[in-house]
Steps between C-alpha positions, in 0.01 A plus 500: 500500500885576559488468840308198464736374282807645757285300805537179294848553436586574831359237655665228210828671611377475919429111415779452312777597738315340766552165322848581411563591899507307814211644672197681328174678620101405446224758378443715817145492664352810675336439826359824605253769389490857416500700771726241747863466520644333222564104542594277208697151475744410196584121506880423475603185292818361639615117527796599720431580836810703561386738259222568704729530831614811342257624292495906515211693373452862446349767265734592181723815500371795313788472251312133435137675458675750272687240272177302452280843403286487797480808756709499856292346774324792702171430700408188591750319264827676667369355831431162421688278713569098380633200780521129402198313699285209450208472388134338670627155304881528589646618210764781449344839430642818464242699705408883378389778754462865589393670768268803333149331341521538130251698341636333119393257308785426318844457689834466237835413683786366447657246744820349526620177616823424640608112632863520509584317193267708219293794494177559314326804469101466361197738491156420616188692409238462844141538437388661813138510419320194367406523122112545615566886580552529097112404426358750759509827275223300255264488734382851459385454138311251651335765661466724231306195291235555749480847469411467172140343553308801504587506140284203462227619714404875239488268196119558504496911576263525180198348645229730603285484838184466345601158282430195685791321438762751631420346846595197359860529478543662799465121638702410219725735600458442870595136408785566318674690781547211725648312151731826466612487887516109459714553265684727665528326786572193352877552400507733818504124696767322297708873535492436824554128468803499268614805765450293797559107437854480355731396798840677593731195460389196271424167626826271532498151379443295811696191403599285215258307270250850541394709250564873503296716237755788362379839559496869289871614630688199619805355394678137473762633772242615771342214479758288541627662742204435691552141467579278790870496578545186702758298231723830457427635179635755312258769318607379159444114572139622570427667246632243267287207645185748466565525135535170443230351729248776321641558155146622340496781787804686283521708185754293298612288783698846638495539875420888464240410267203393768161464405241754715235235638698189468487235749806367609587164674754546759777234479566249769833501676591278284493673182692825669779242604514329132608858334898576536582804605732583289305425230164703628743790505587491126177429376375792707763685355454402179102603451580824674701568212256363245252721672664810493606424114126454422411838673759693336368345141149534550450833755151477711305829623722642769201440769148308480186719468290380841206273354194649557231359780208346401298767665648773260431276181103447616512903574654528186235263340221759694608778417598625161698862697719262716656444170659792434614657844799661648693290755708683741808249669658606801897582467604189720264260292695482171818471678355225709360343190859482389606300846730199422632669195738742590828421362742706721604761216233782501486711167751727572739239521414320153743225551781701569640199737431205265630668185838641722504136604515354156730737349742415763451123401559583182794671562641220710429265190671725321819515720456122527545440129773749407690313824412161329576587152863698626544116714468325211720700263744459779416134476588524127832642528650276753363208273703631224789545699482152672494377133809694446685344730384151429642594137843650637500169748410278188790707286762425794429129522524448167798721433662316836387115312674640220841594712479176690456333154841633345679465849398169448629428139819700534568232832410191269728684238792508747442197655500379159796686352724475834671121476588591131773730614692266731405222257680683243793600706558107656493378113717781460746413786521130443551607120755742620668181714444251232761754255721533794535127504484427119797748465682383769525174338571642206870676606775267428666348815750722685898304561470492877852646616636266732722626723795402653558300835689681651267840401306656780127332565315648219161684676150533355562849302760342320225268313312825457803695322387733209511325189831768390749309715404125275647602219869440621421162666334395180807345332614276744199192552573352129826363584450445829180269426722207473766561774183479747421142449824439464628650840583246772279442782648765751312733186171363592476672818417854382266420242224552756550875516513554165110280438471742775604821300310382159162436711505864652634601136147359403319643796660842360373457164109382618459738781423771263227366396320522858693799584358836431479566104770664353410789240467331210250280652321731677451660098381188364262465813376867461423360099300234616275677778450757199389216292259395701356829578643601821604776463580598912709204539689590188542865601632391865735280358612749257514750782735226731770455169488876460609597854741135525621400165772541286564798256314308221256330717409903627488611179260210323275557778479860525444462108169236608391724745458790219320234263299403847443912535 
């Protein structure tokens, strides 16, 4: 049963990555007998023809045999030699030969197949010997049925000579022999019969639109394989349109499923051209895996006991000793009984390959998932620090906004605040002027001191004399007033210097006004930049009287400039 259920496996796995690869191999079929040199043909399935161009095949290393359980090749096996060819109908073959005659009945190899762009590596179980050499070793009980007649014959030892009717079963029992050897010989002929008729290779459907009648041992892929090839069809496209032109002829509508006896209708061109490809592979694929699913839930009897002949059911029906006798089986029979379901991993391998296989997938998946989980922690932590930054970006706009803000309102501040400063000192100035003036007006009017004719032409700095020297000229205009008008004409002619005189005298006492401001002025300025608030004009004016002034003028400032600190 296990390496029933190992054969199934392996060949799910054999289909499998021949679906998943380029180029994939058919179910090899054995073209010689015992006793001659070994010749077999394993159909290659390939839709590139540079695959086949080449296409390398050989027998598998000993390390291979050794990792899938099975022995290293010696014999027969260890000289098999494989070469691409074509077969009678023109299709690629990988042909199988040795040189010595086999005396086996069962060959197991491996072979590998190498086409440049993949490699596959798949083992074939040949049946040397046709399945008719298992039924031979029951002929003998056959024989031994017959032996048993005499047996039939003594029933009657009690009767005595001198009765009359012992002679009469002697006919009886002279006519019951030839019933004994007819039945005897009767199964012997359909021994022979079920020996003889069975063919070596099973009838090929001729041509679409024919009917083919499944036999004991056959398969969906042999026989679709046997199919006519002339629209270039793959395996799997084949043995989709079988199932679906005969879908009573399957177990459950699964291609590995097929019905013993069935009669199938062989497609038309038409219907093998009408199935994609792509799609035969998957569904082929797909029941494979179904299949092997069922078989591993419901486990069938590791081989099928041979039914028996009709010949040893009537000797069995005869004869109530062929019952209960001892069989013996030749060595090579139950092993050939067993042919087709070898699975490539004898029992002292127990799997060693496919359970090595899956702990390494398991470990991978492992690896896999500690790499994915460490990527996406990774993942995590340059999230978070991406949403740092967008916070420390954020924080810098707005604490930039916020400088650009005040920058702003301290600008419209100044701009606002600026023109009150000059304002304030031009209403200052032209108050400053506007005194000047008002006091100027205000002094009573100087005596201009007129000066003789015959005095030297006065000059400008005389009308600009400190105001000492007027004093001593001060008594003289009253009683002069009148002489003036009264003087005679030859008078007259100096009075144009002296309007000359009393205009500069004027120009002397409103220059100071637009002149620079004396002290005093400068103080009272200083006073009215404080009271409007500036308090930088004020200081630099206070700073101007305090390195320029008087003694006084120092001092008051210097006395501000404490209050001012």
């Amino acid at each position: 049963m296990k390496h029933y259920a190992r054969t199934a496996l392996t060949l799910a796995l054999a289909l499998a990555s021949g679906t998943a690869a380029a180029l994939g191999l058919g179910q090899i079929e054995v073209k010689s007998k015992l006793g001659e040199p070994f010749l077999a043909e394993i159909p290659i399935v390939s839709n590139d023809p540079s695959e086949l161009e080449n296409l390398q095949a050989e027998l598998a290393s000993p390390a291979v045999f050794a990792r899938v359980g099975l022995q290293p090749p010696a014999g027969v096996v260890a000289d098999l030699q494989f070469a691409p060819a074509l077969d009678a109908s023109g299709k690629p073959v990988i042909r199988v030969s040795s040189q010595r005659p086999v005396d086996q009945p069962l060959l197991t190899f491996l072979v590998s197949v190498d086409w440049g762009q993949g490699r596959l590596v798949r083992e074939y179980s040949a049946l040397v010997d046709a399945p008719r050499t298992v039924s031979a070793p029951l002929q003998p009980p056959v024989d031994e049925a017959v032996a048993s007649a005499p047996n039939v014959i003594e029933r009657p030892p009690l009767a005595t000579p001198e009765a009359a009717p012992p002679p009469e079963p002697a006919p009886g029992a002279g006519a019951e022999r030839p019933d004994a050897q007819a039945i005897a010989a009767r199964p012997a002929a359909p021994a022979q019969a079920a020996v003889a008729p069975p063919p070596r290779r099973v009838a090929e459907p001729s041509g679409p639109g024919e009917d083919y009648t499944v036999r004991r041992g056959d398969t969906l892929s042999t026989i679709a394989a046997r199919l006519p090839g002339e629209g270039g069809h793959t395996l799997d496209q084949a043995m989709i349109a079988l199932l679906r032109a005969n879908p009573d002829a399957f177990i459950g509508g699964n291609i590995n499923r097929l019905k013993a006896g069935a009669v199938l209708r062989v497609p038309a061109q038409a219907e093998l051209a009408s199935v994609d490809a792509q799609q035969a592979r998957q569904l082929v694929g797909s029941q494979i895996r179904q299949w092997r699913e069922a078989r591993r839930a419901v486990p069938q009897p590791a081989t099928d006991a041979v039914a028996p002949g009709p010949s040893v059911a009537d000797v069995a029906a005869a004869s109530r000793s062929a019952d209960a006798r001892l069989e013996i089986v030749p060595p090579g029979a139950a092993q050939a009984a067993k042919a087709g379901t070898q699975s490539g991993i004898q029992a002292g391998g127990e799997g060693d390959m496919l359970r090595q296989e899956l702990q390494q997938t398991r470990e991978t998946l492992a690896a896999r998932d500690a790499e994915i989980q460490e990527l996406k922690s990774r993942i995590g932590e340059l999230e978070q620090l991406q949403r740092k930054q967008q916070e420390l970006i954020a924080l810098k706009d707005s604490e930039l906004a916020a400088a650009q803000q005040r920058l702003a309102q301290r600008e419209n501040a100044q701009a606002g605040a600026s023109p009150l400063p000059w304002l304030g000192g031009g209403a200052v100035l032209a108050l400053a002027l506007l005194g000047g003036w008002w006091l100027s007006r205000r002094r009573p009017a100087r005596p201009v001191f007129r000066a003789p004719i015959a005095a030297a032409e006065p000059s400008l700095a005389d009308a600009f004399a400190p105001d000492s020297a007027e004093p001593a000229a001060t008594p003289e205009p009253a009683p002069r007033a009148p002489a003036r008008h009264d003087a005679a004409p030859p008078a007259e002619a100096p009075a144009q210097p002296v309007v000359l005189f009393a205009a500069a005298g004027e120009a002397a006492r409103s220059e100071p006004s637009l002149a620079p401001v004396p002290g005093q002025e400068r103080l009272e300025l200083a006073r009215a930049y404080l009271d409007l608030g500036d308090r930088d004009s004020a200081r630099q004016l206070l700073h101007e009287v305090a390195a320029e002034g008087d003694q006084a003028a120092r001092q008051q400032a210097a006395r501000m400039l404490q209050d001012l600190g």
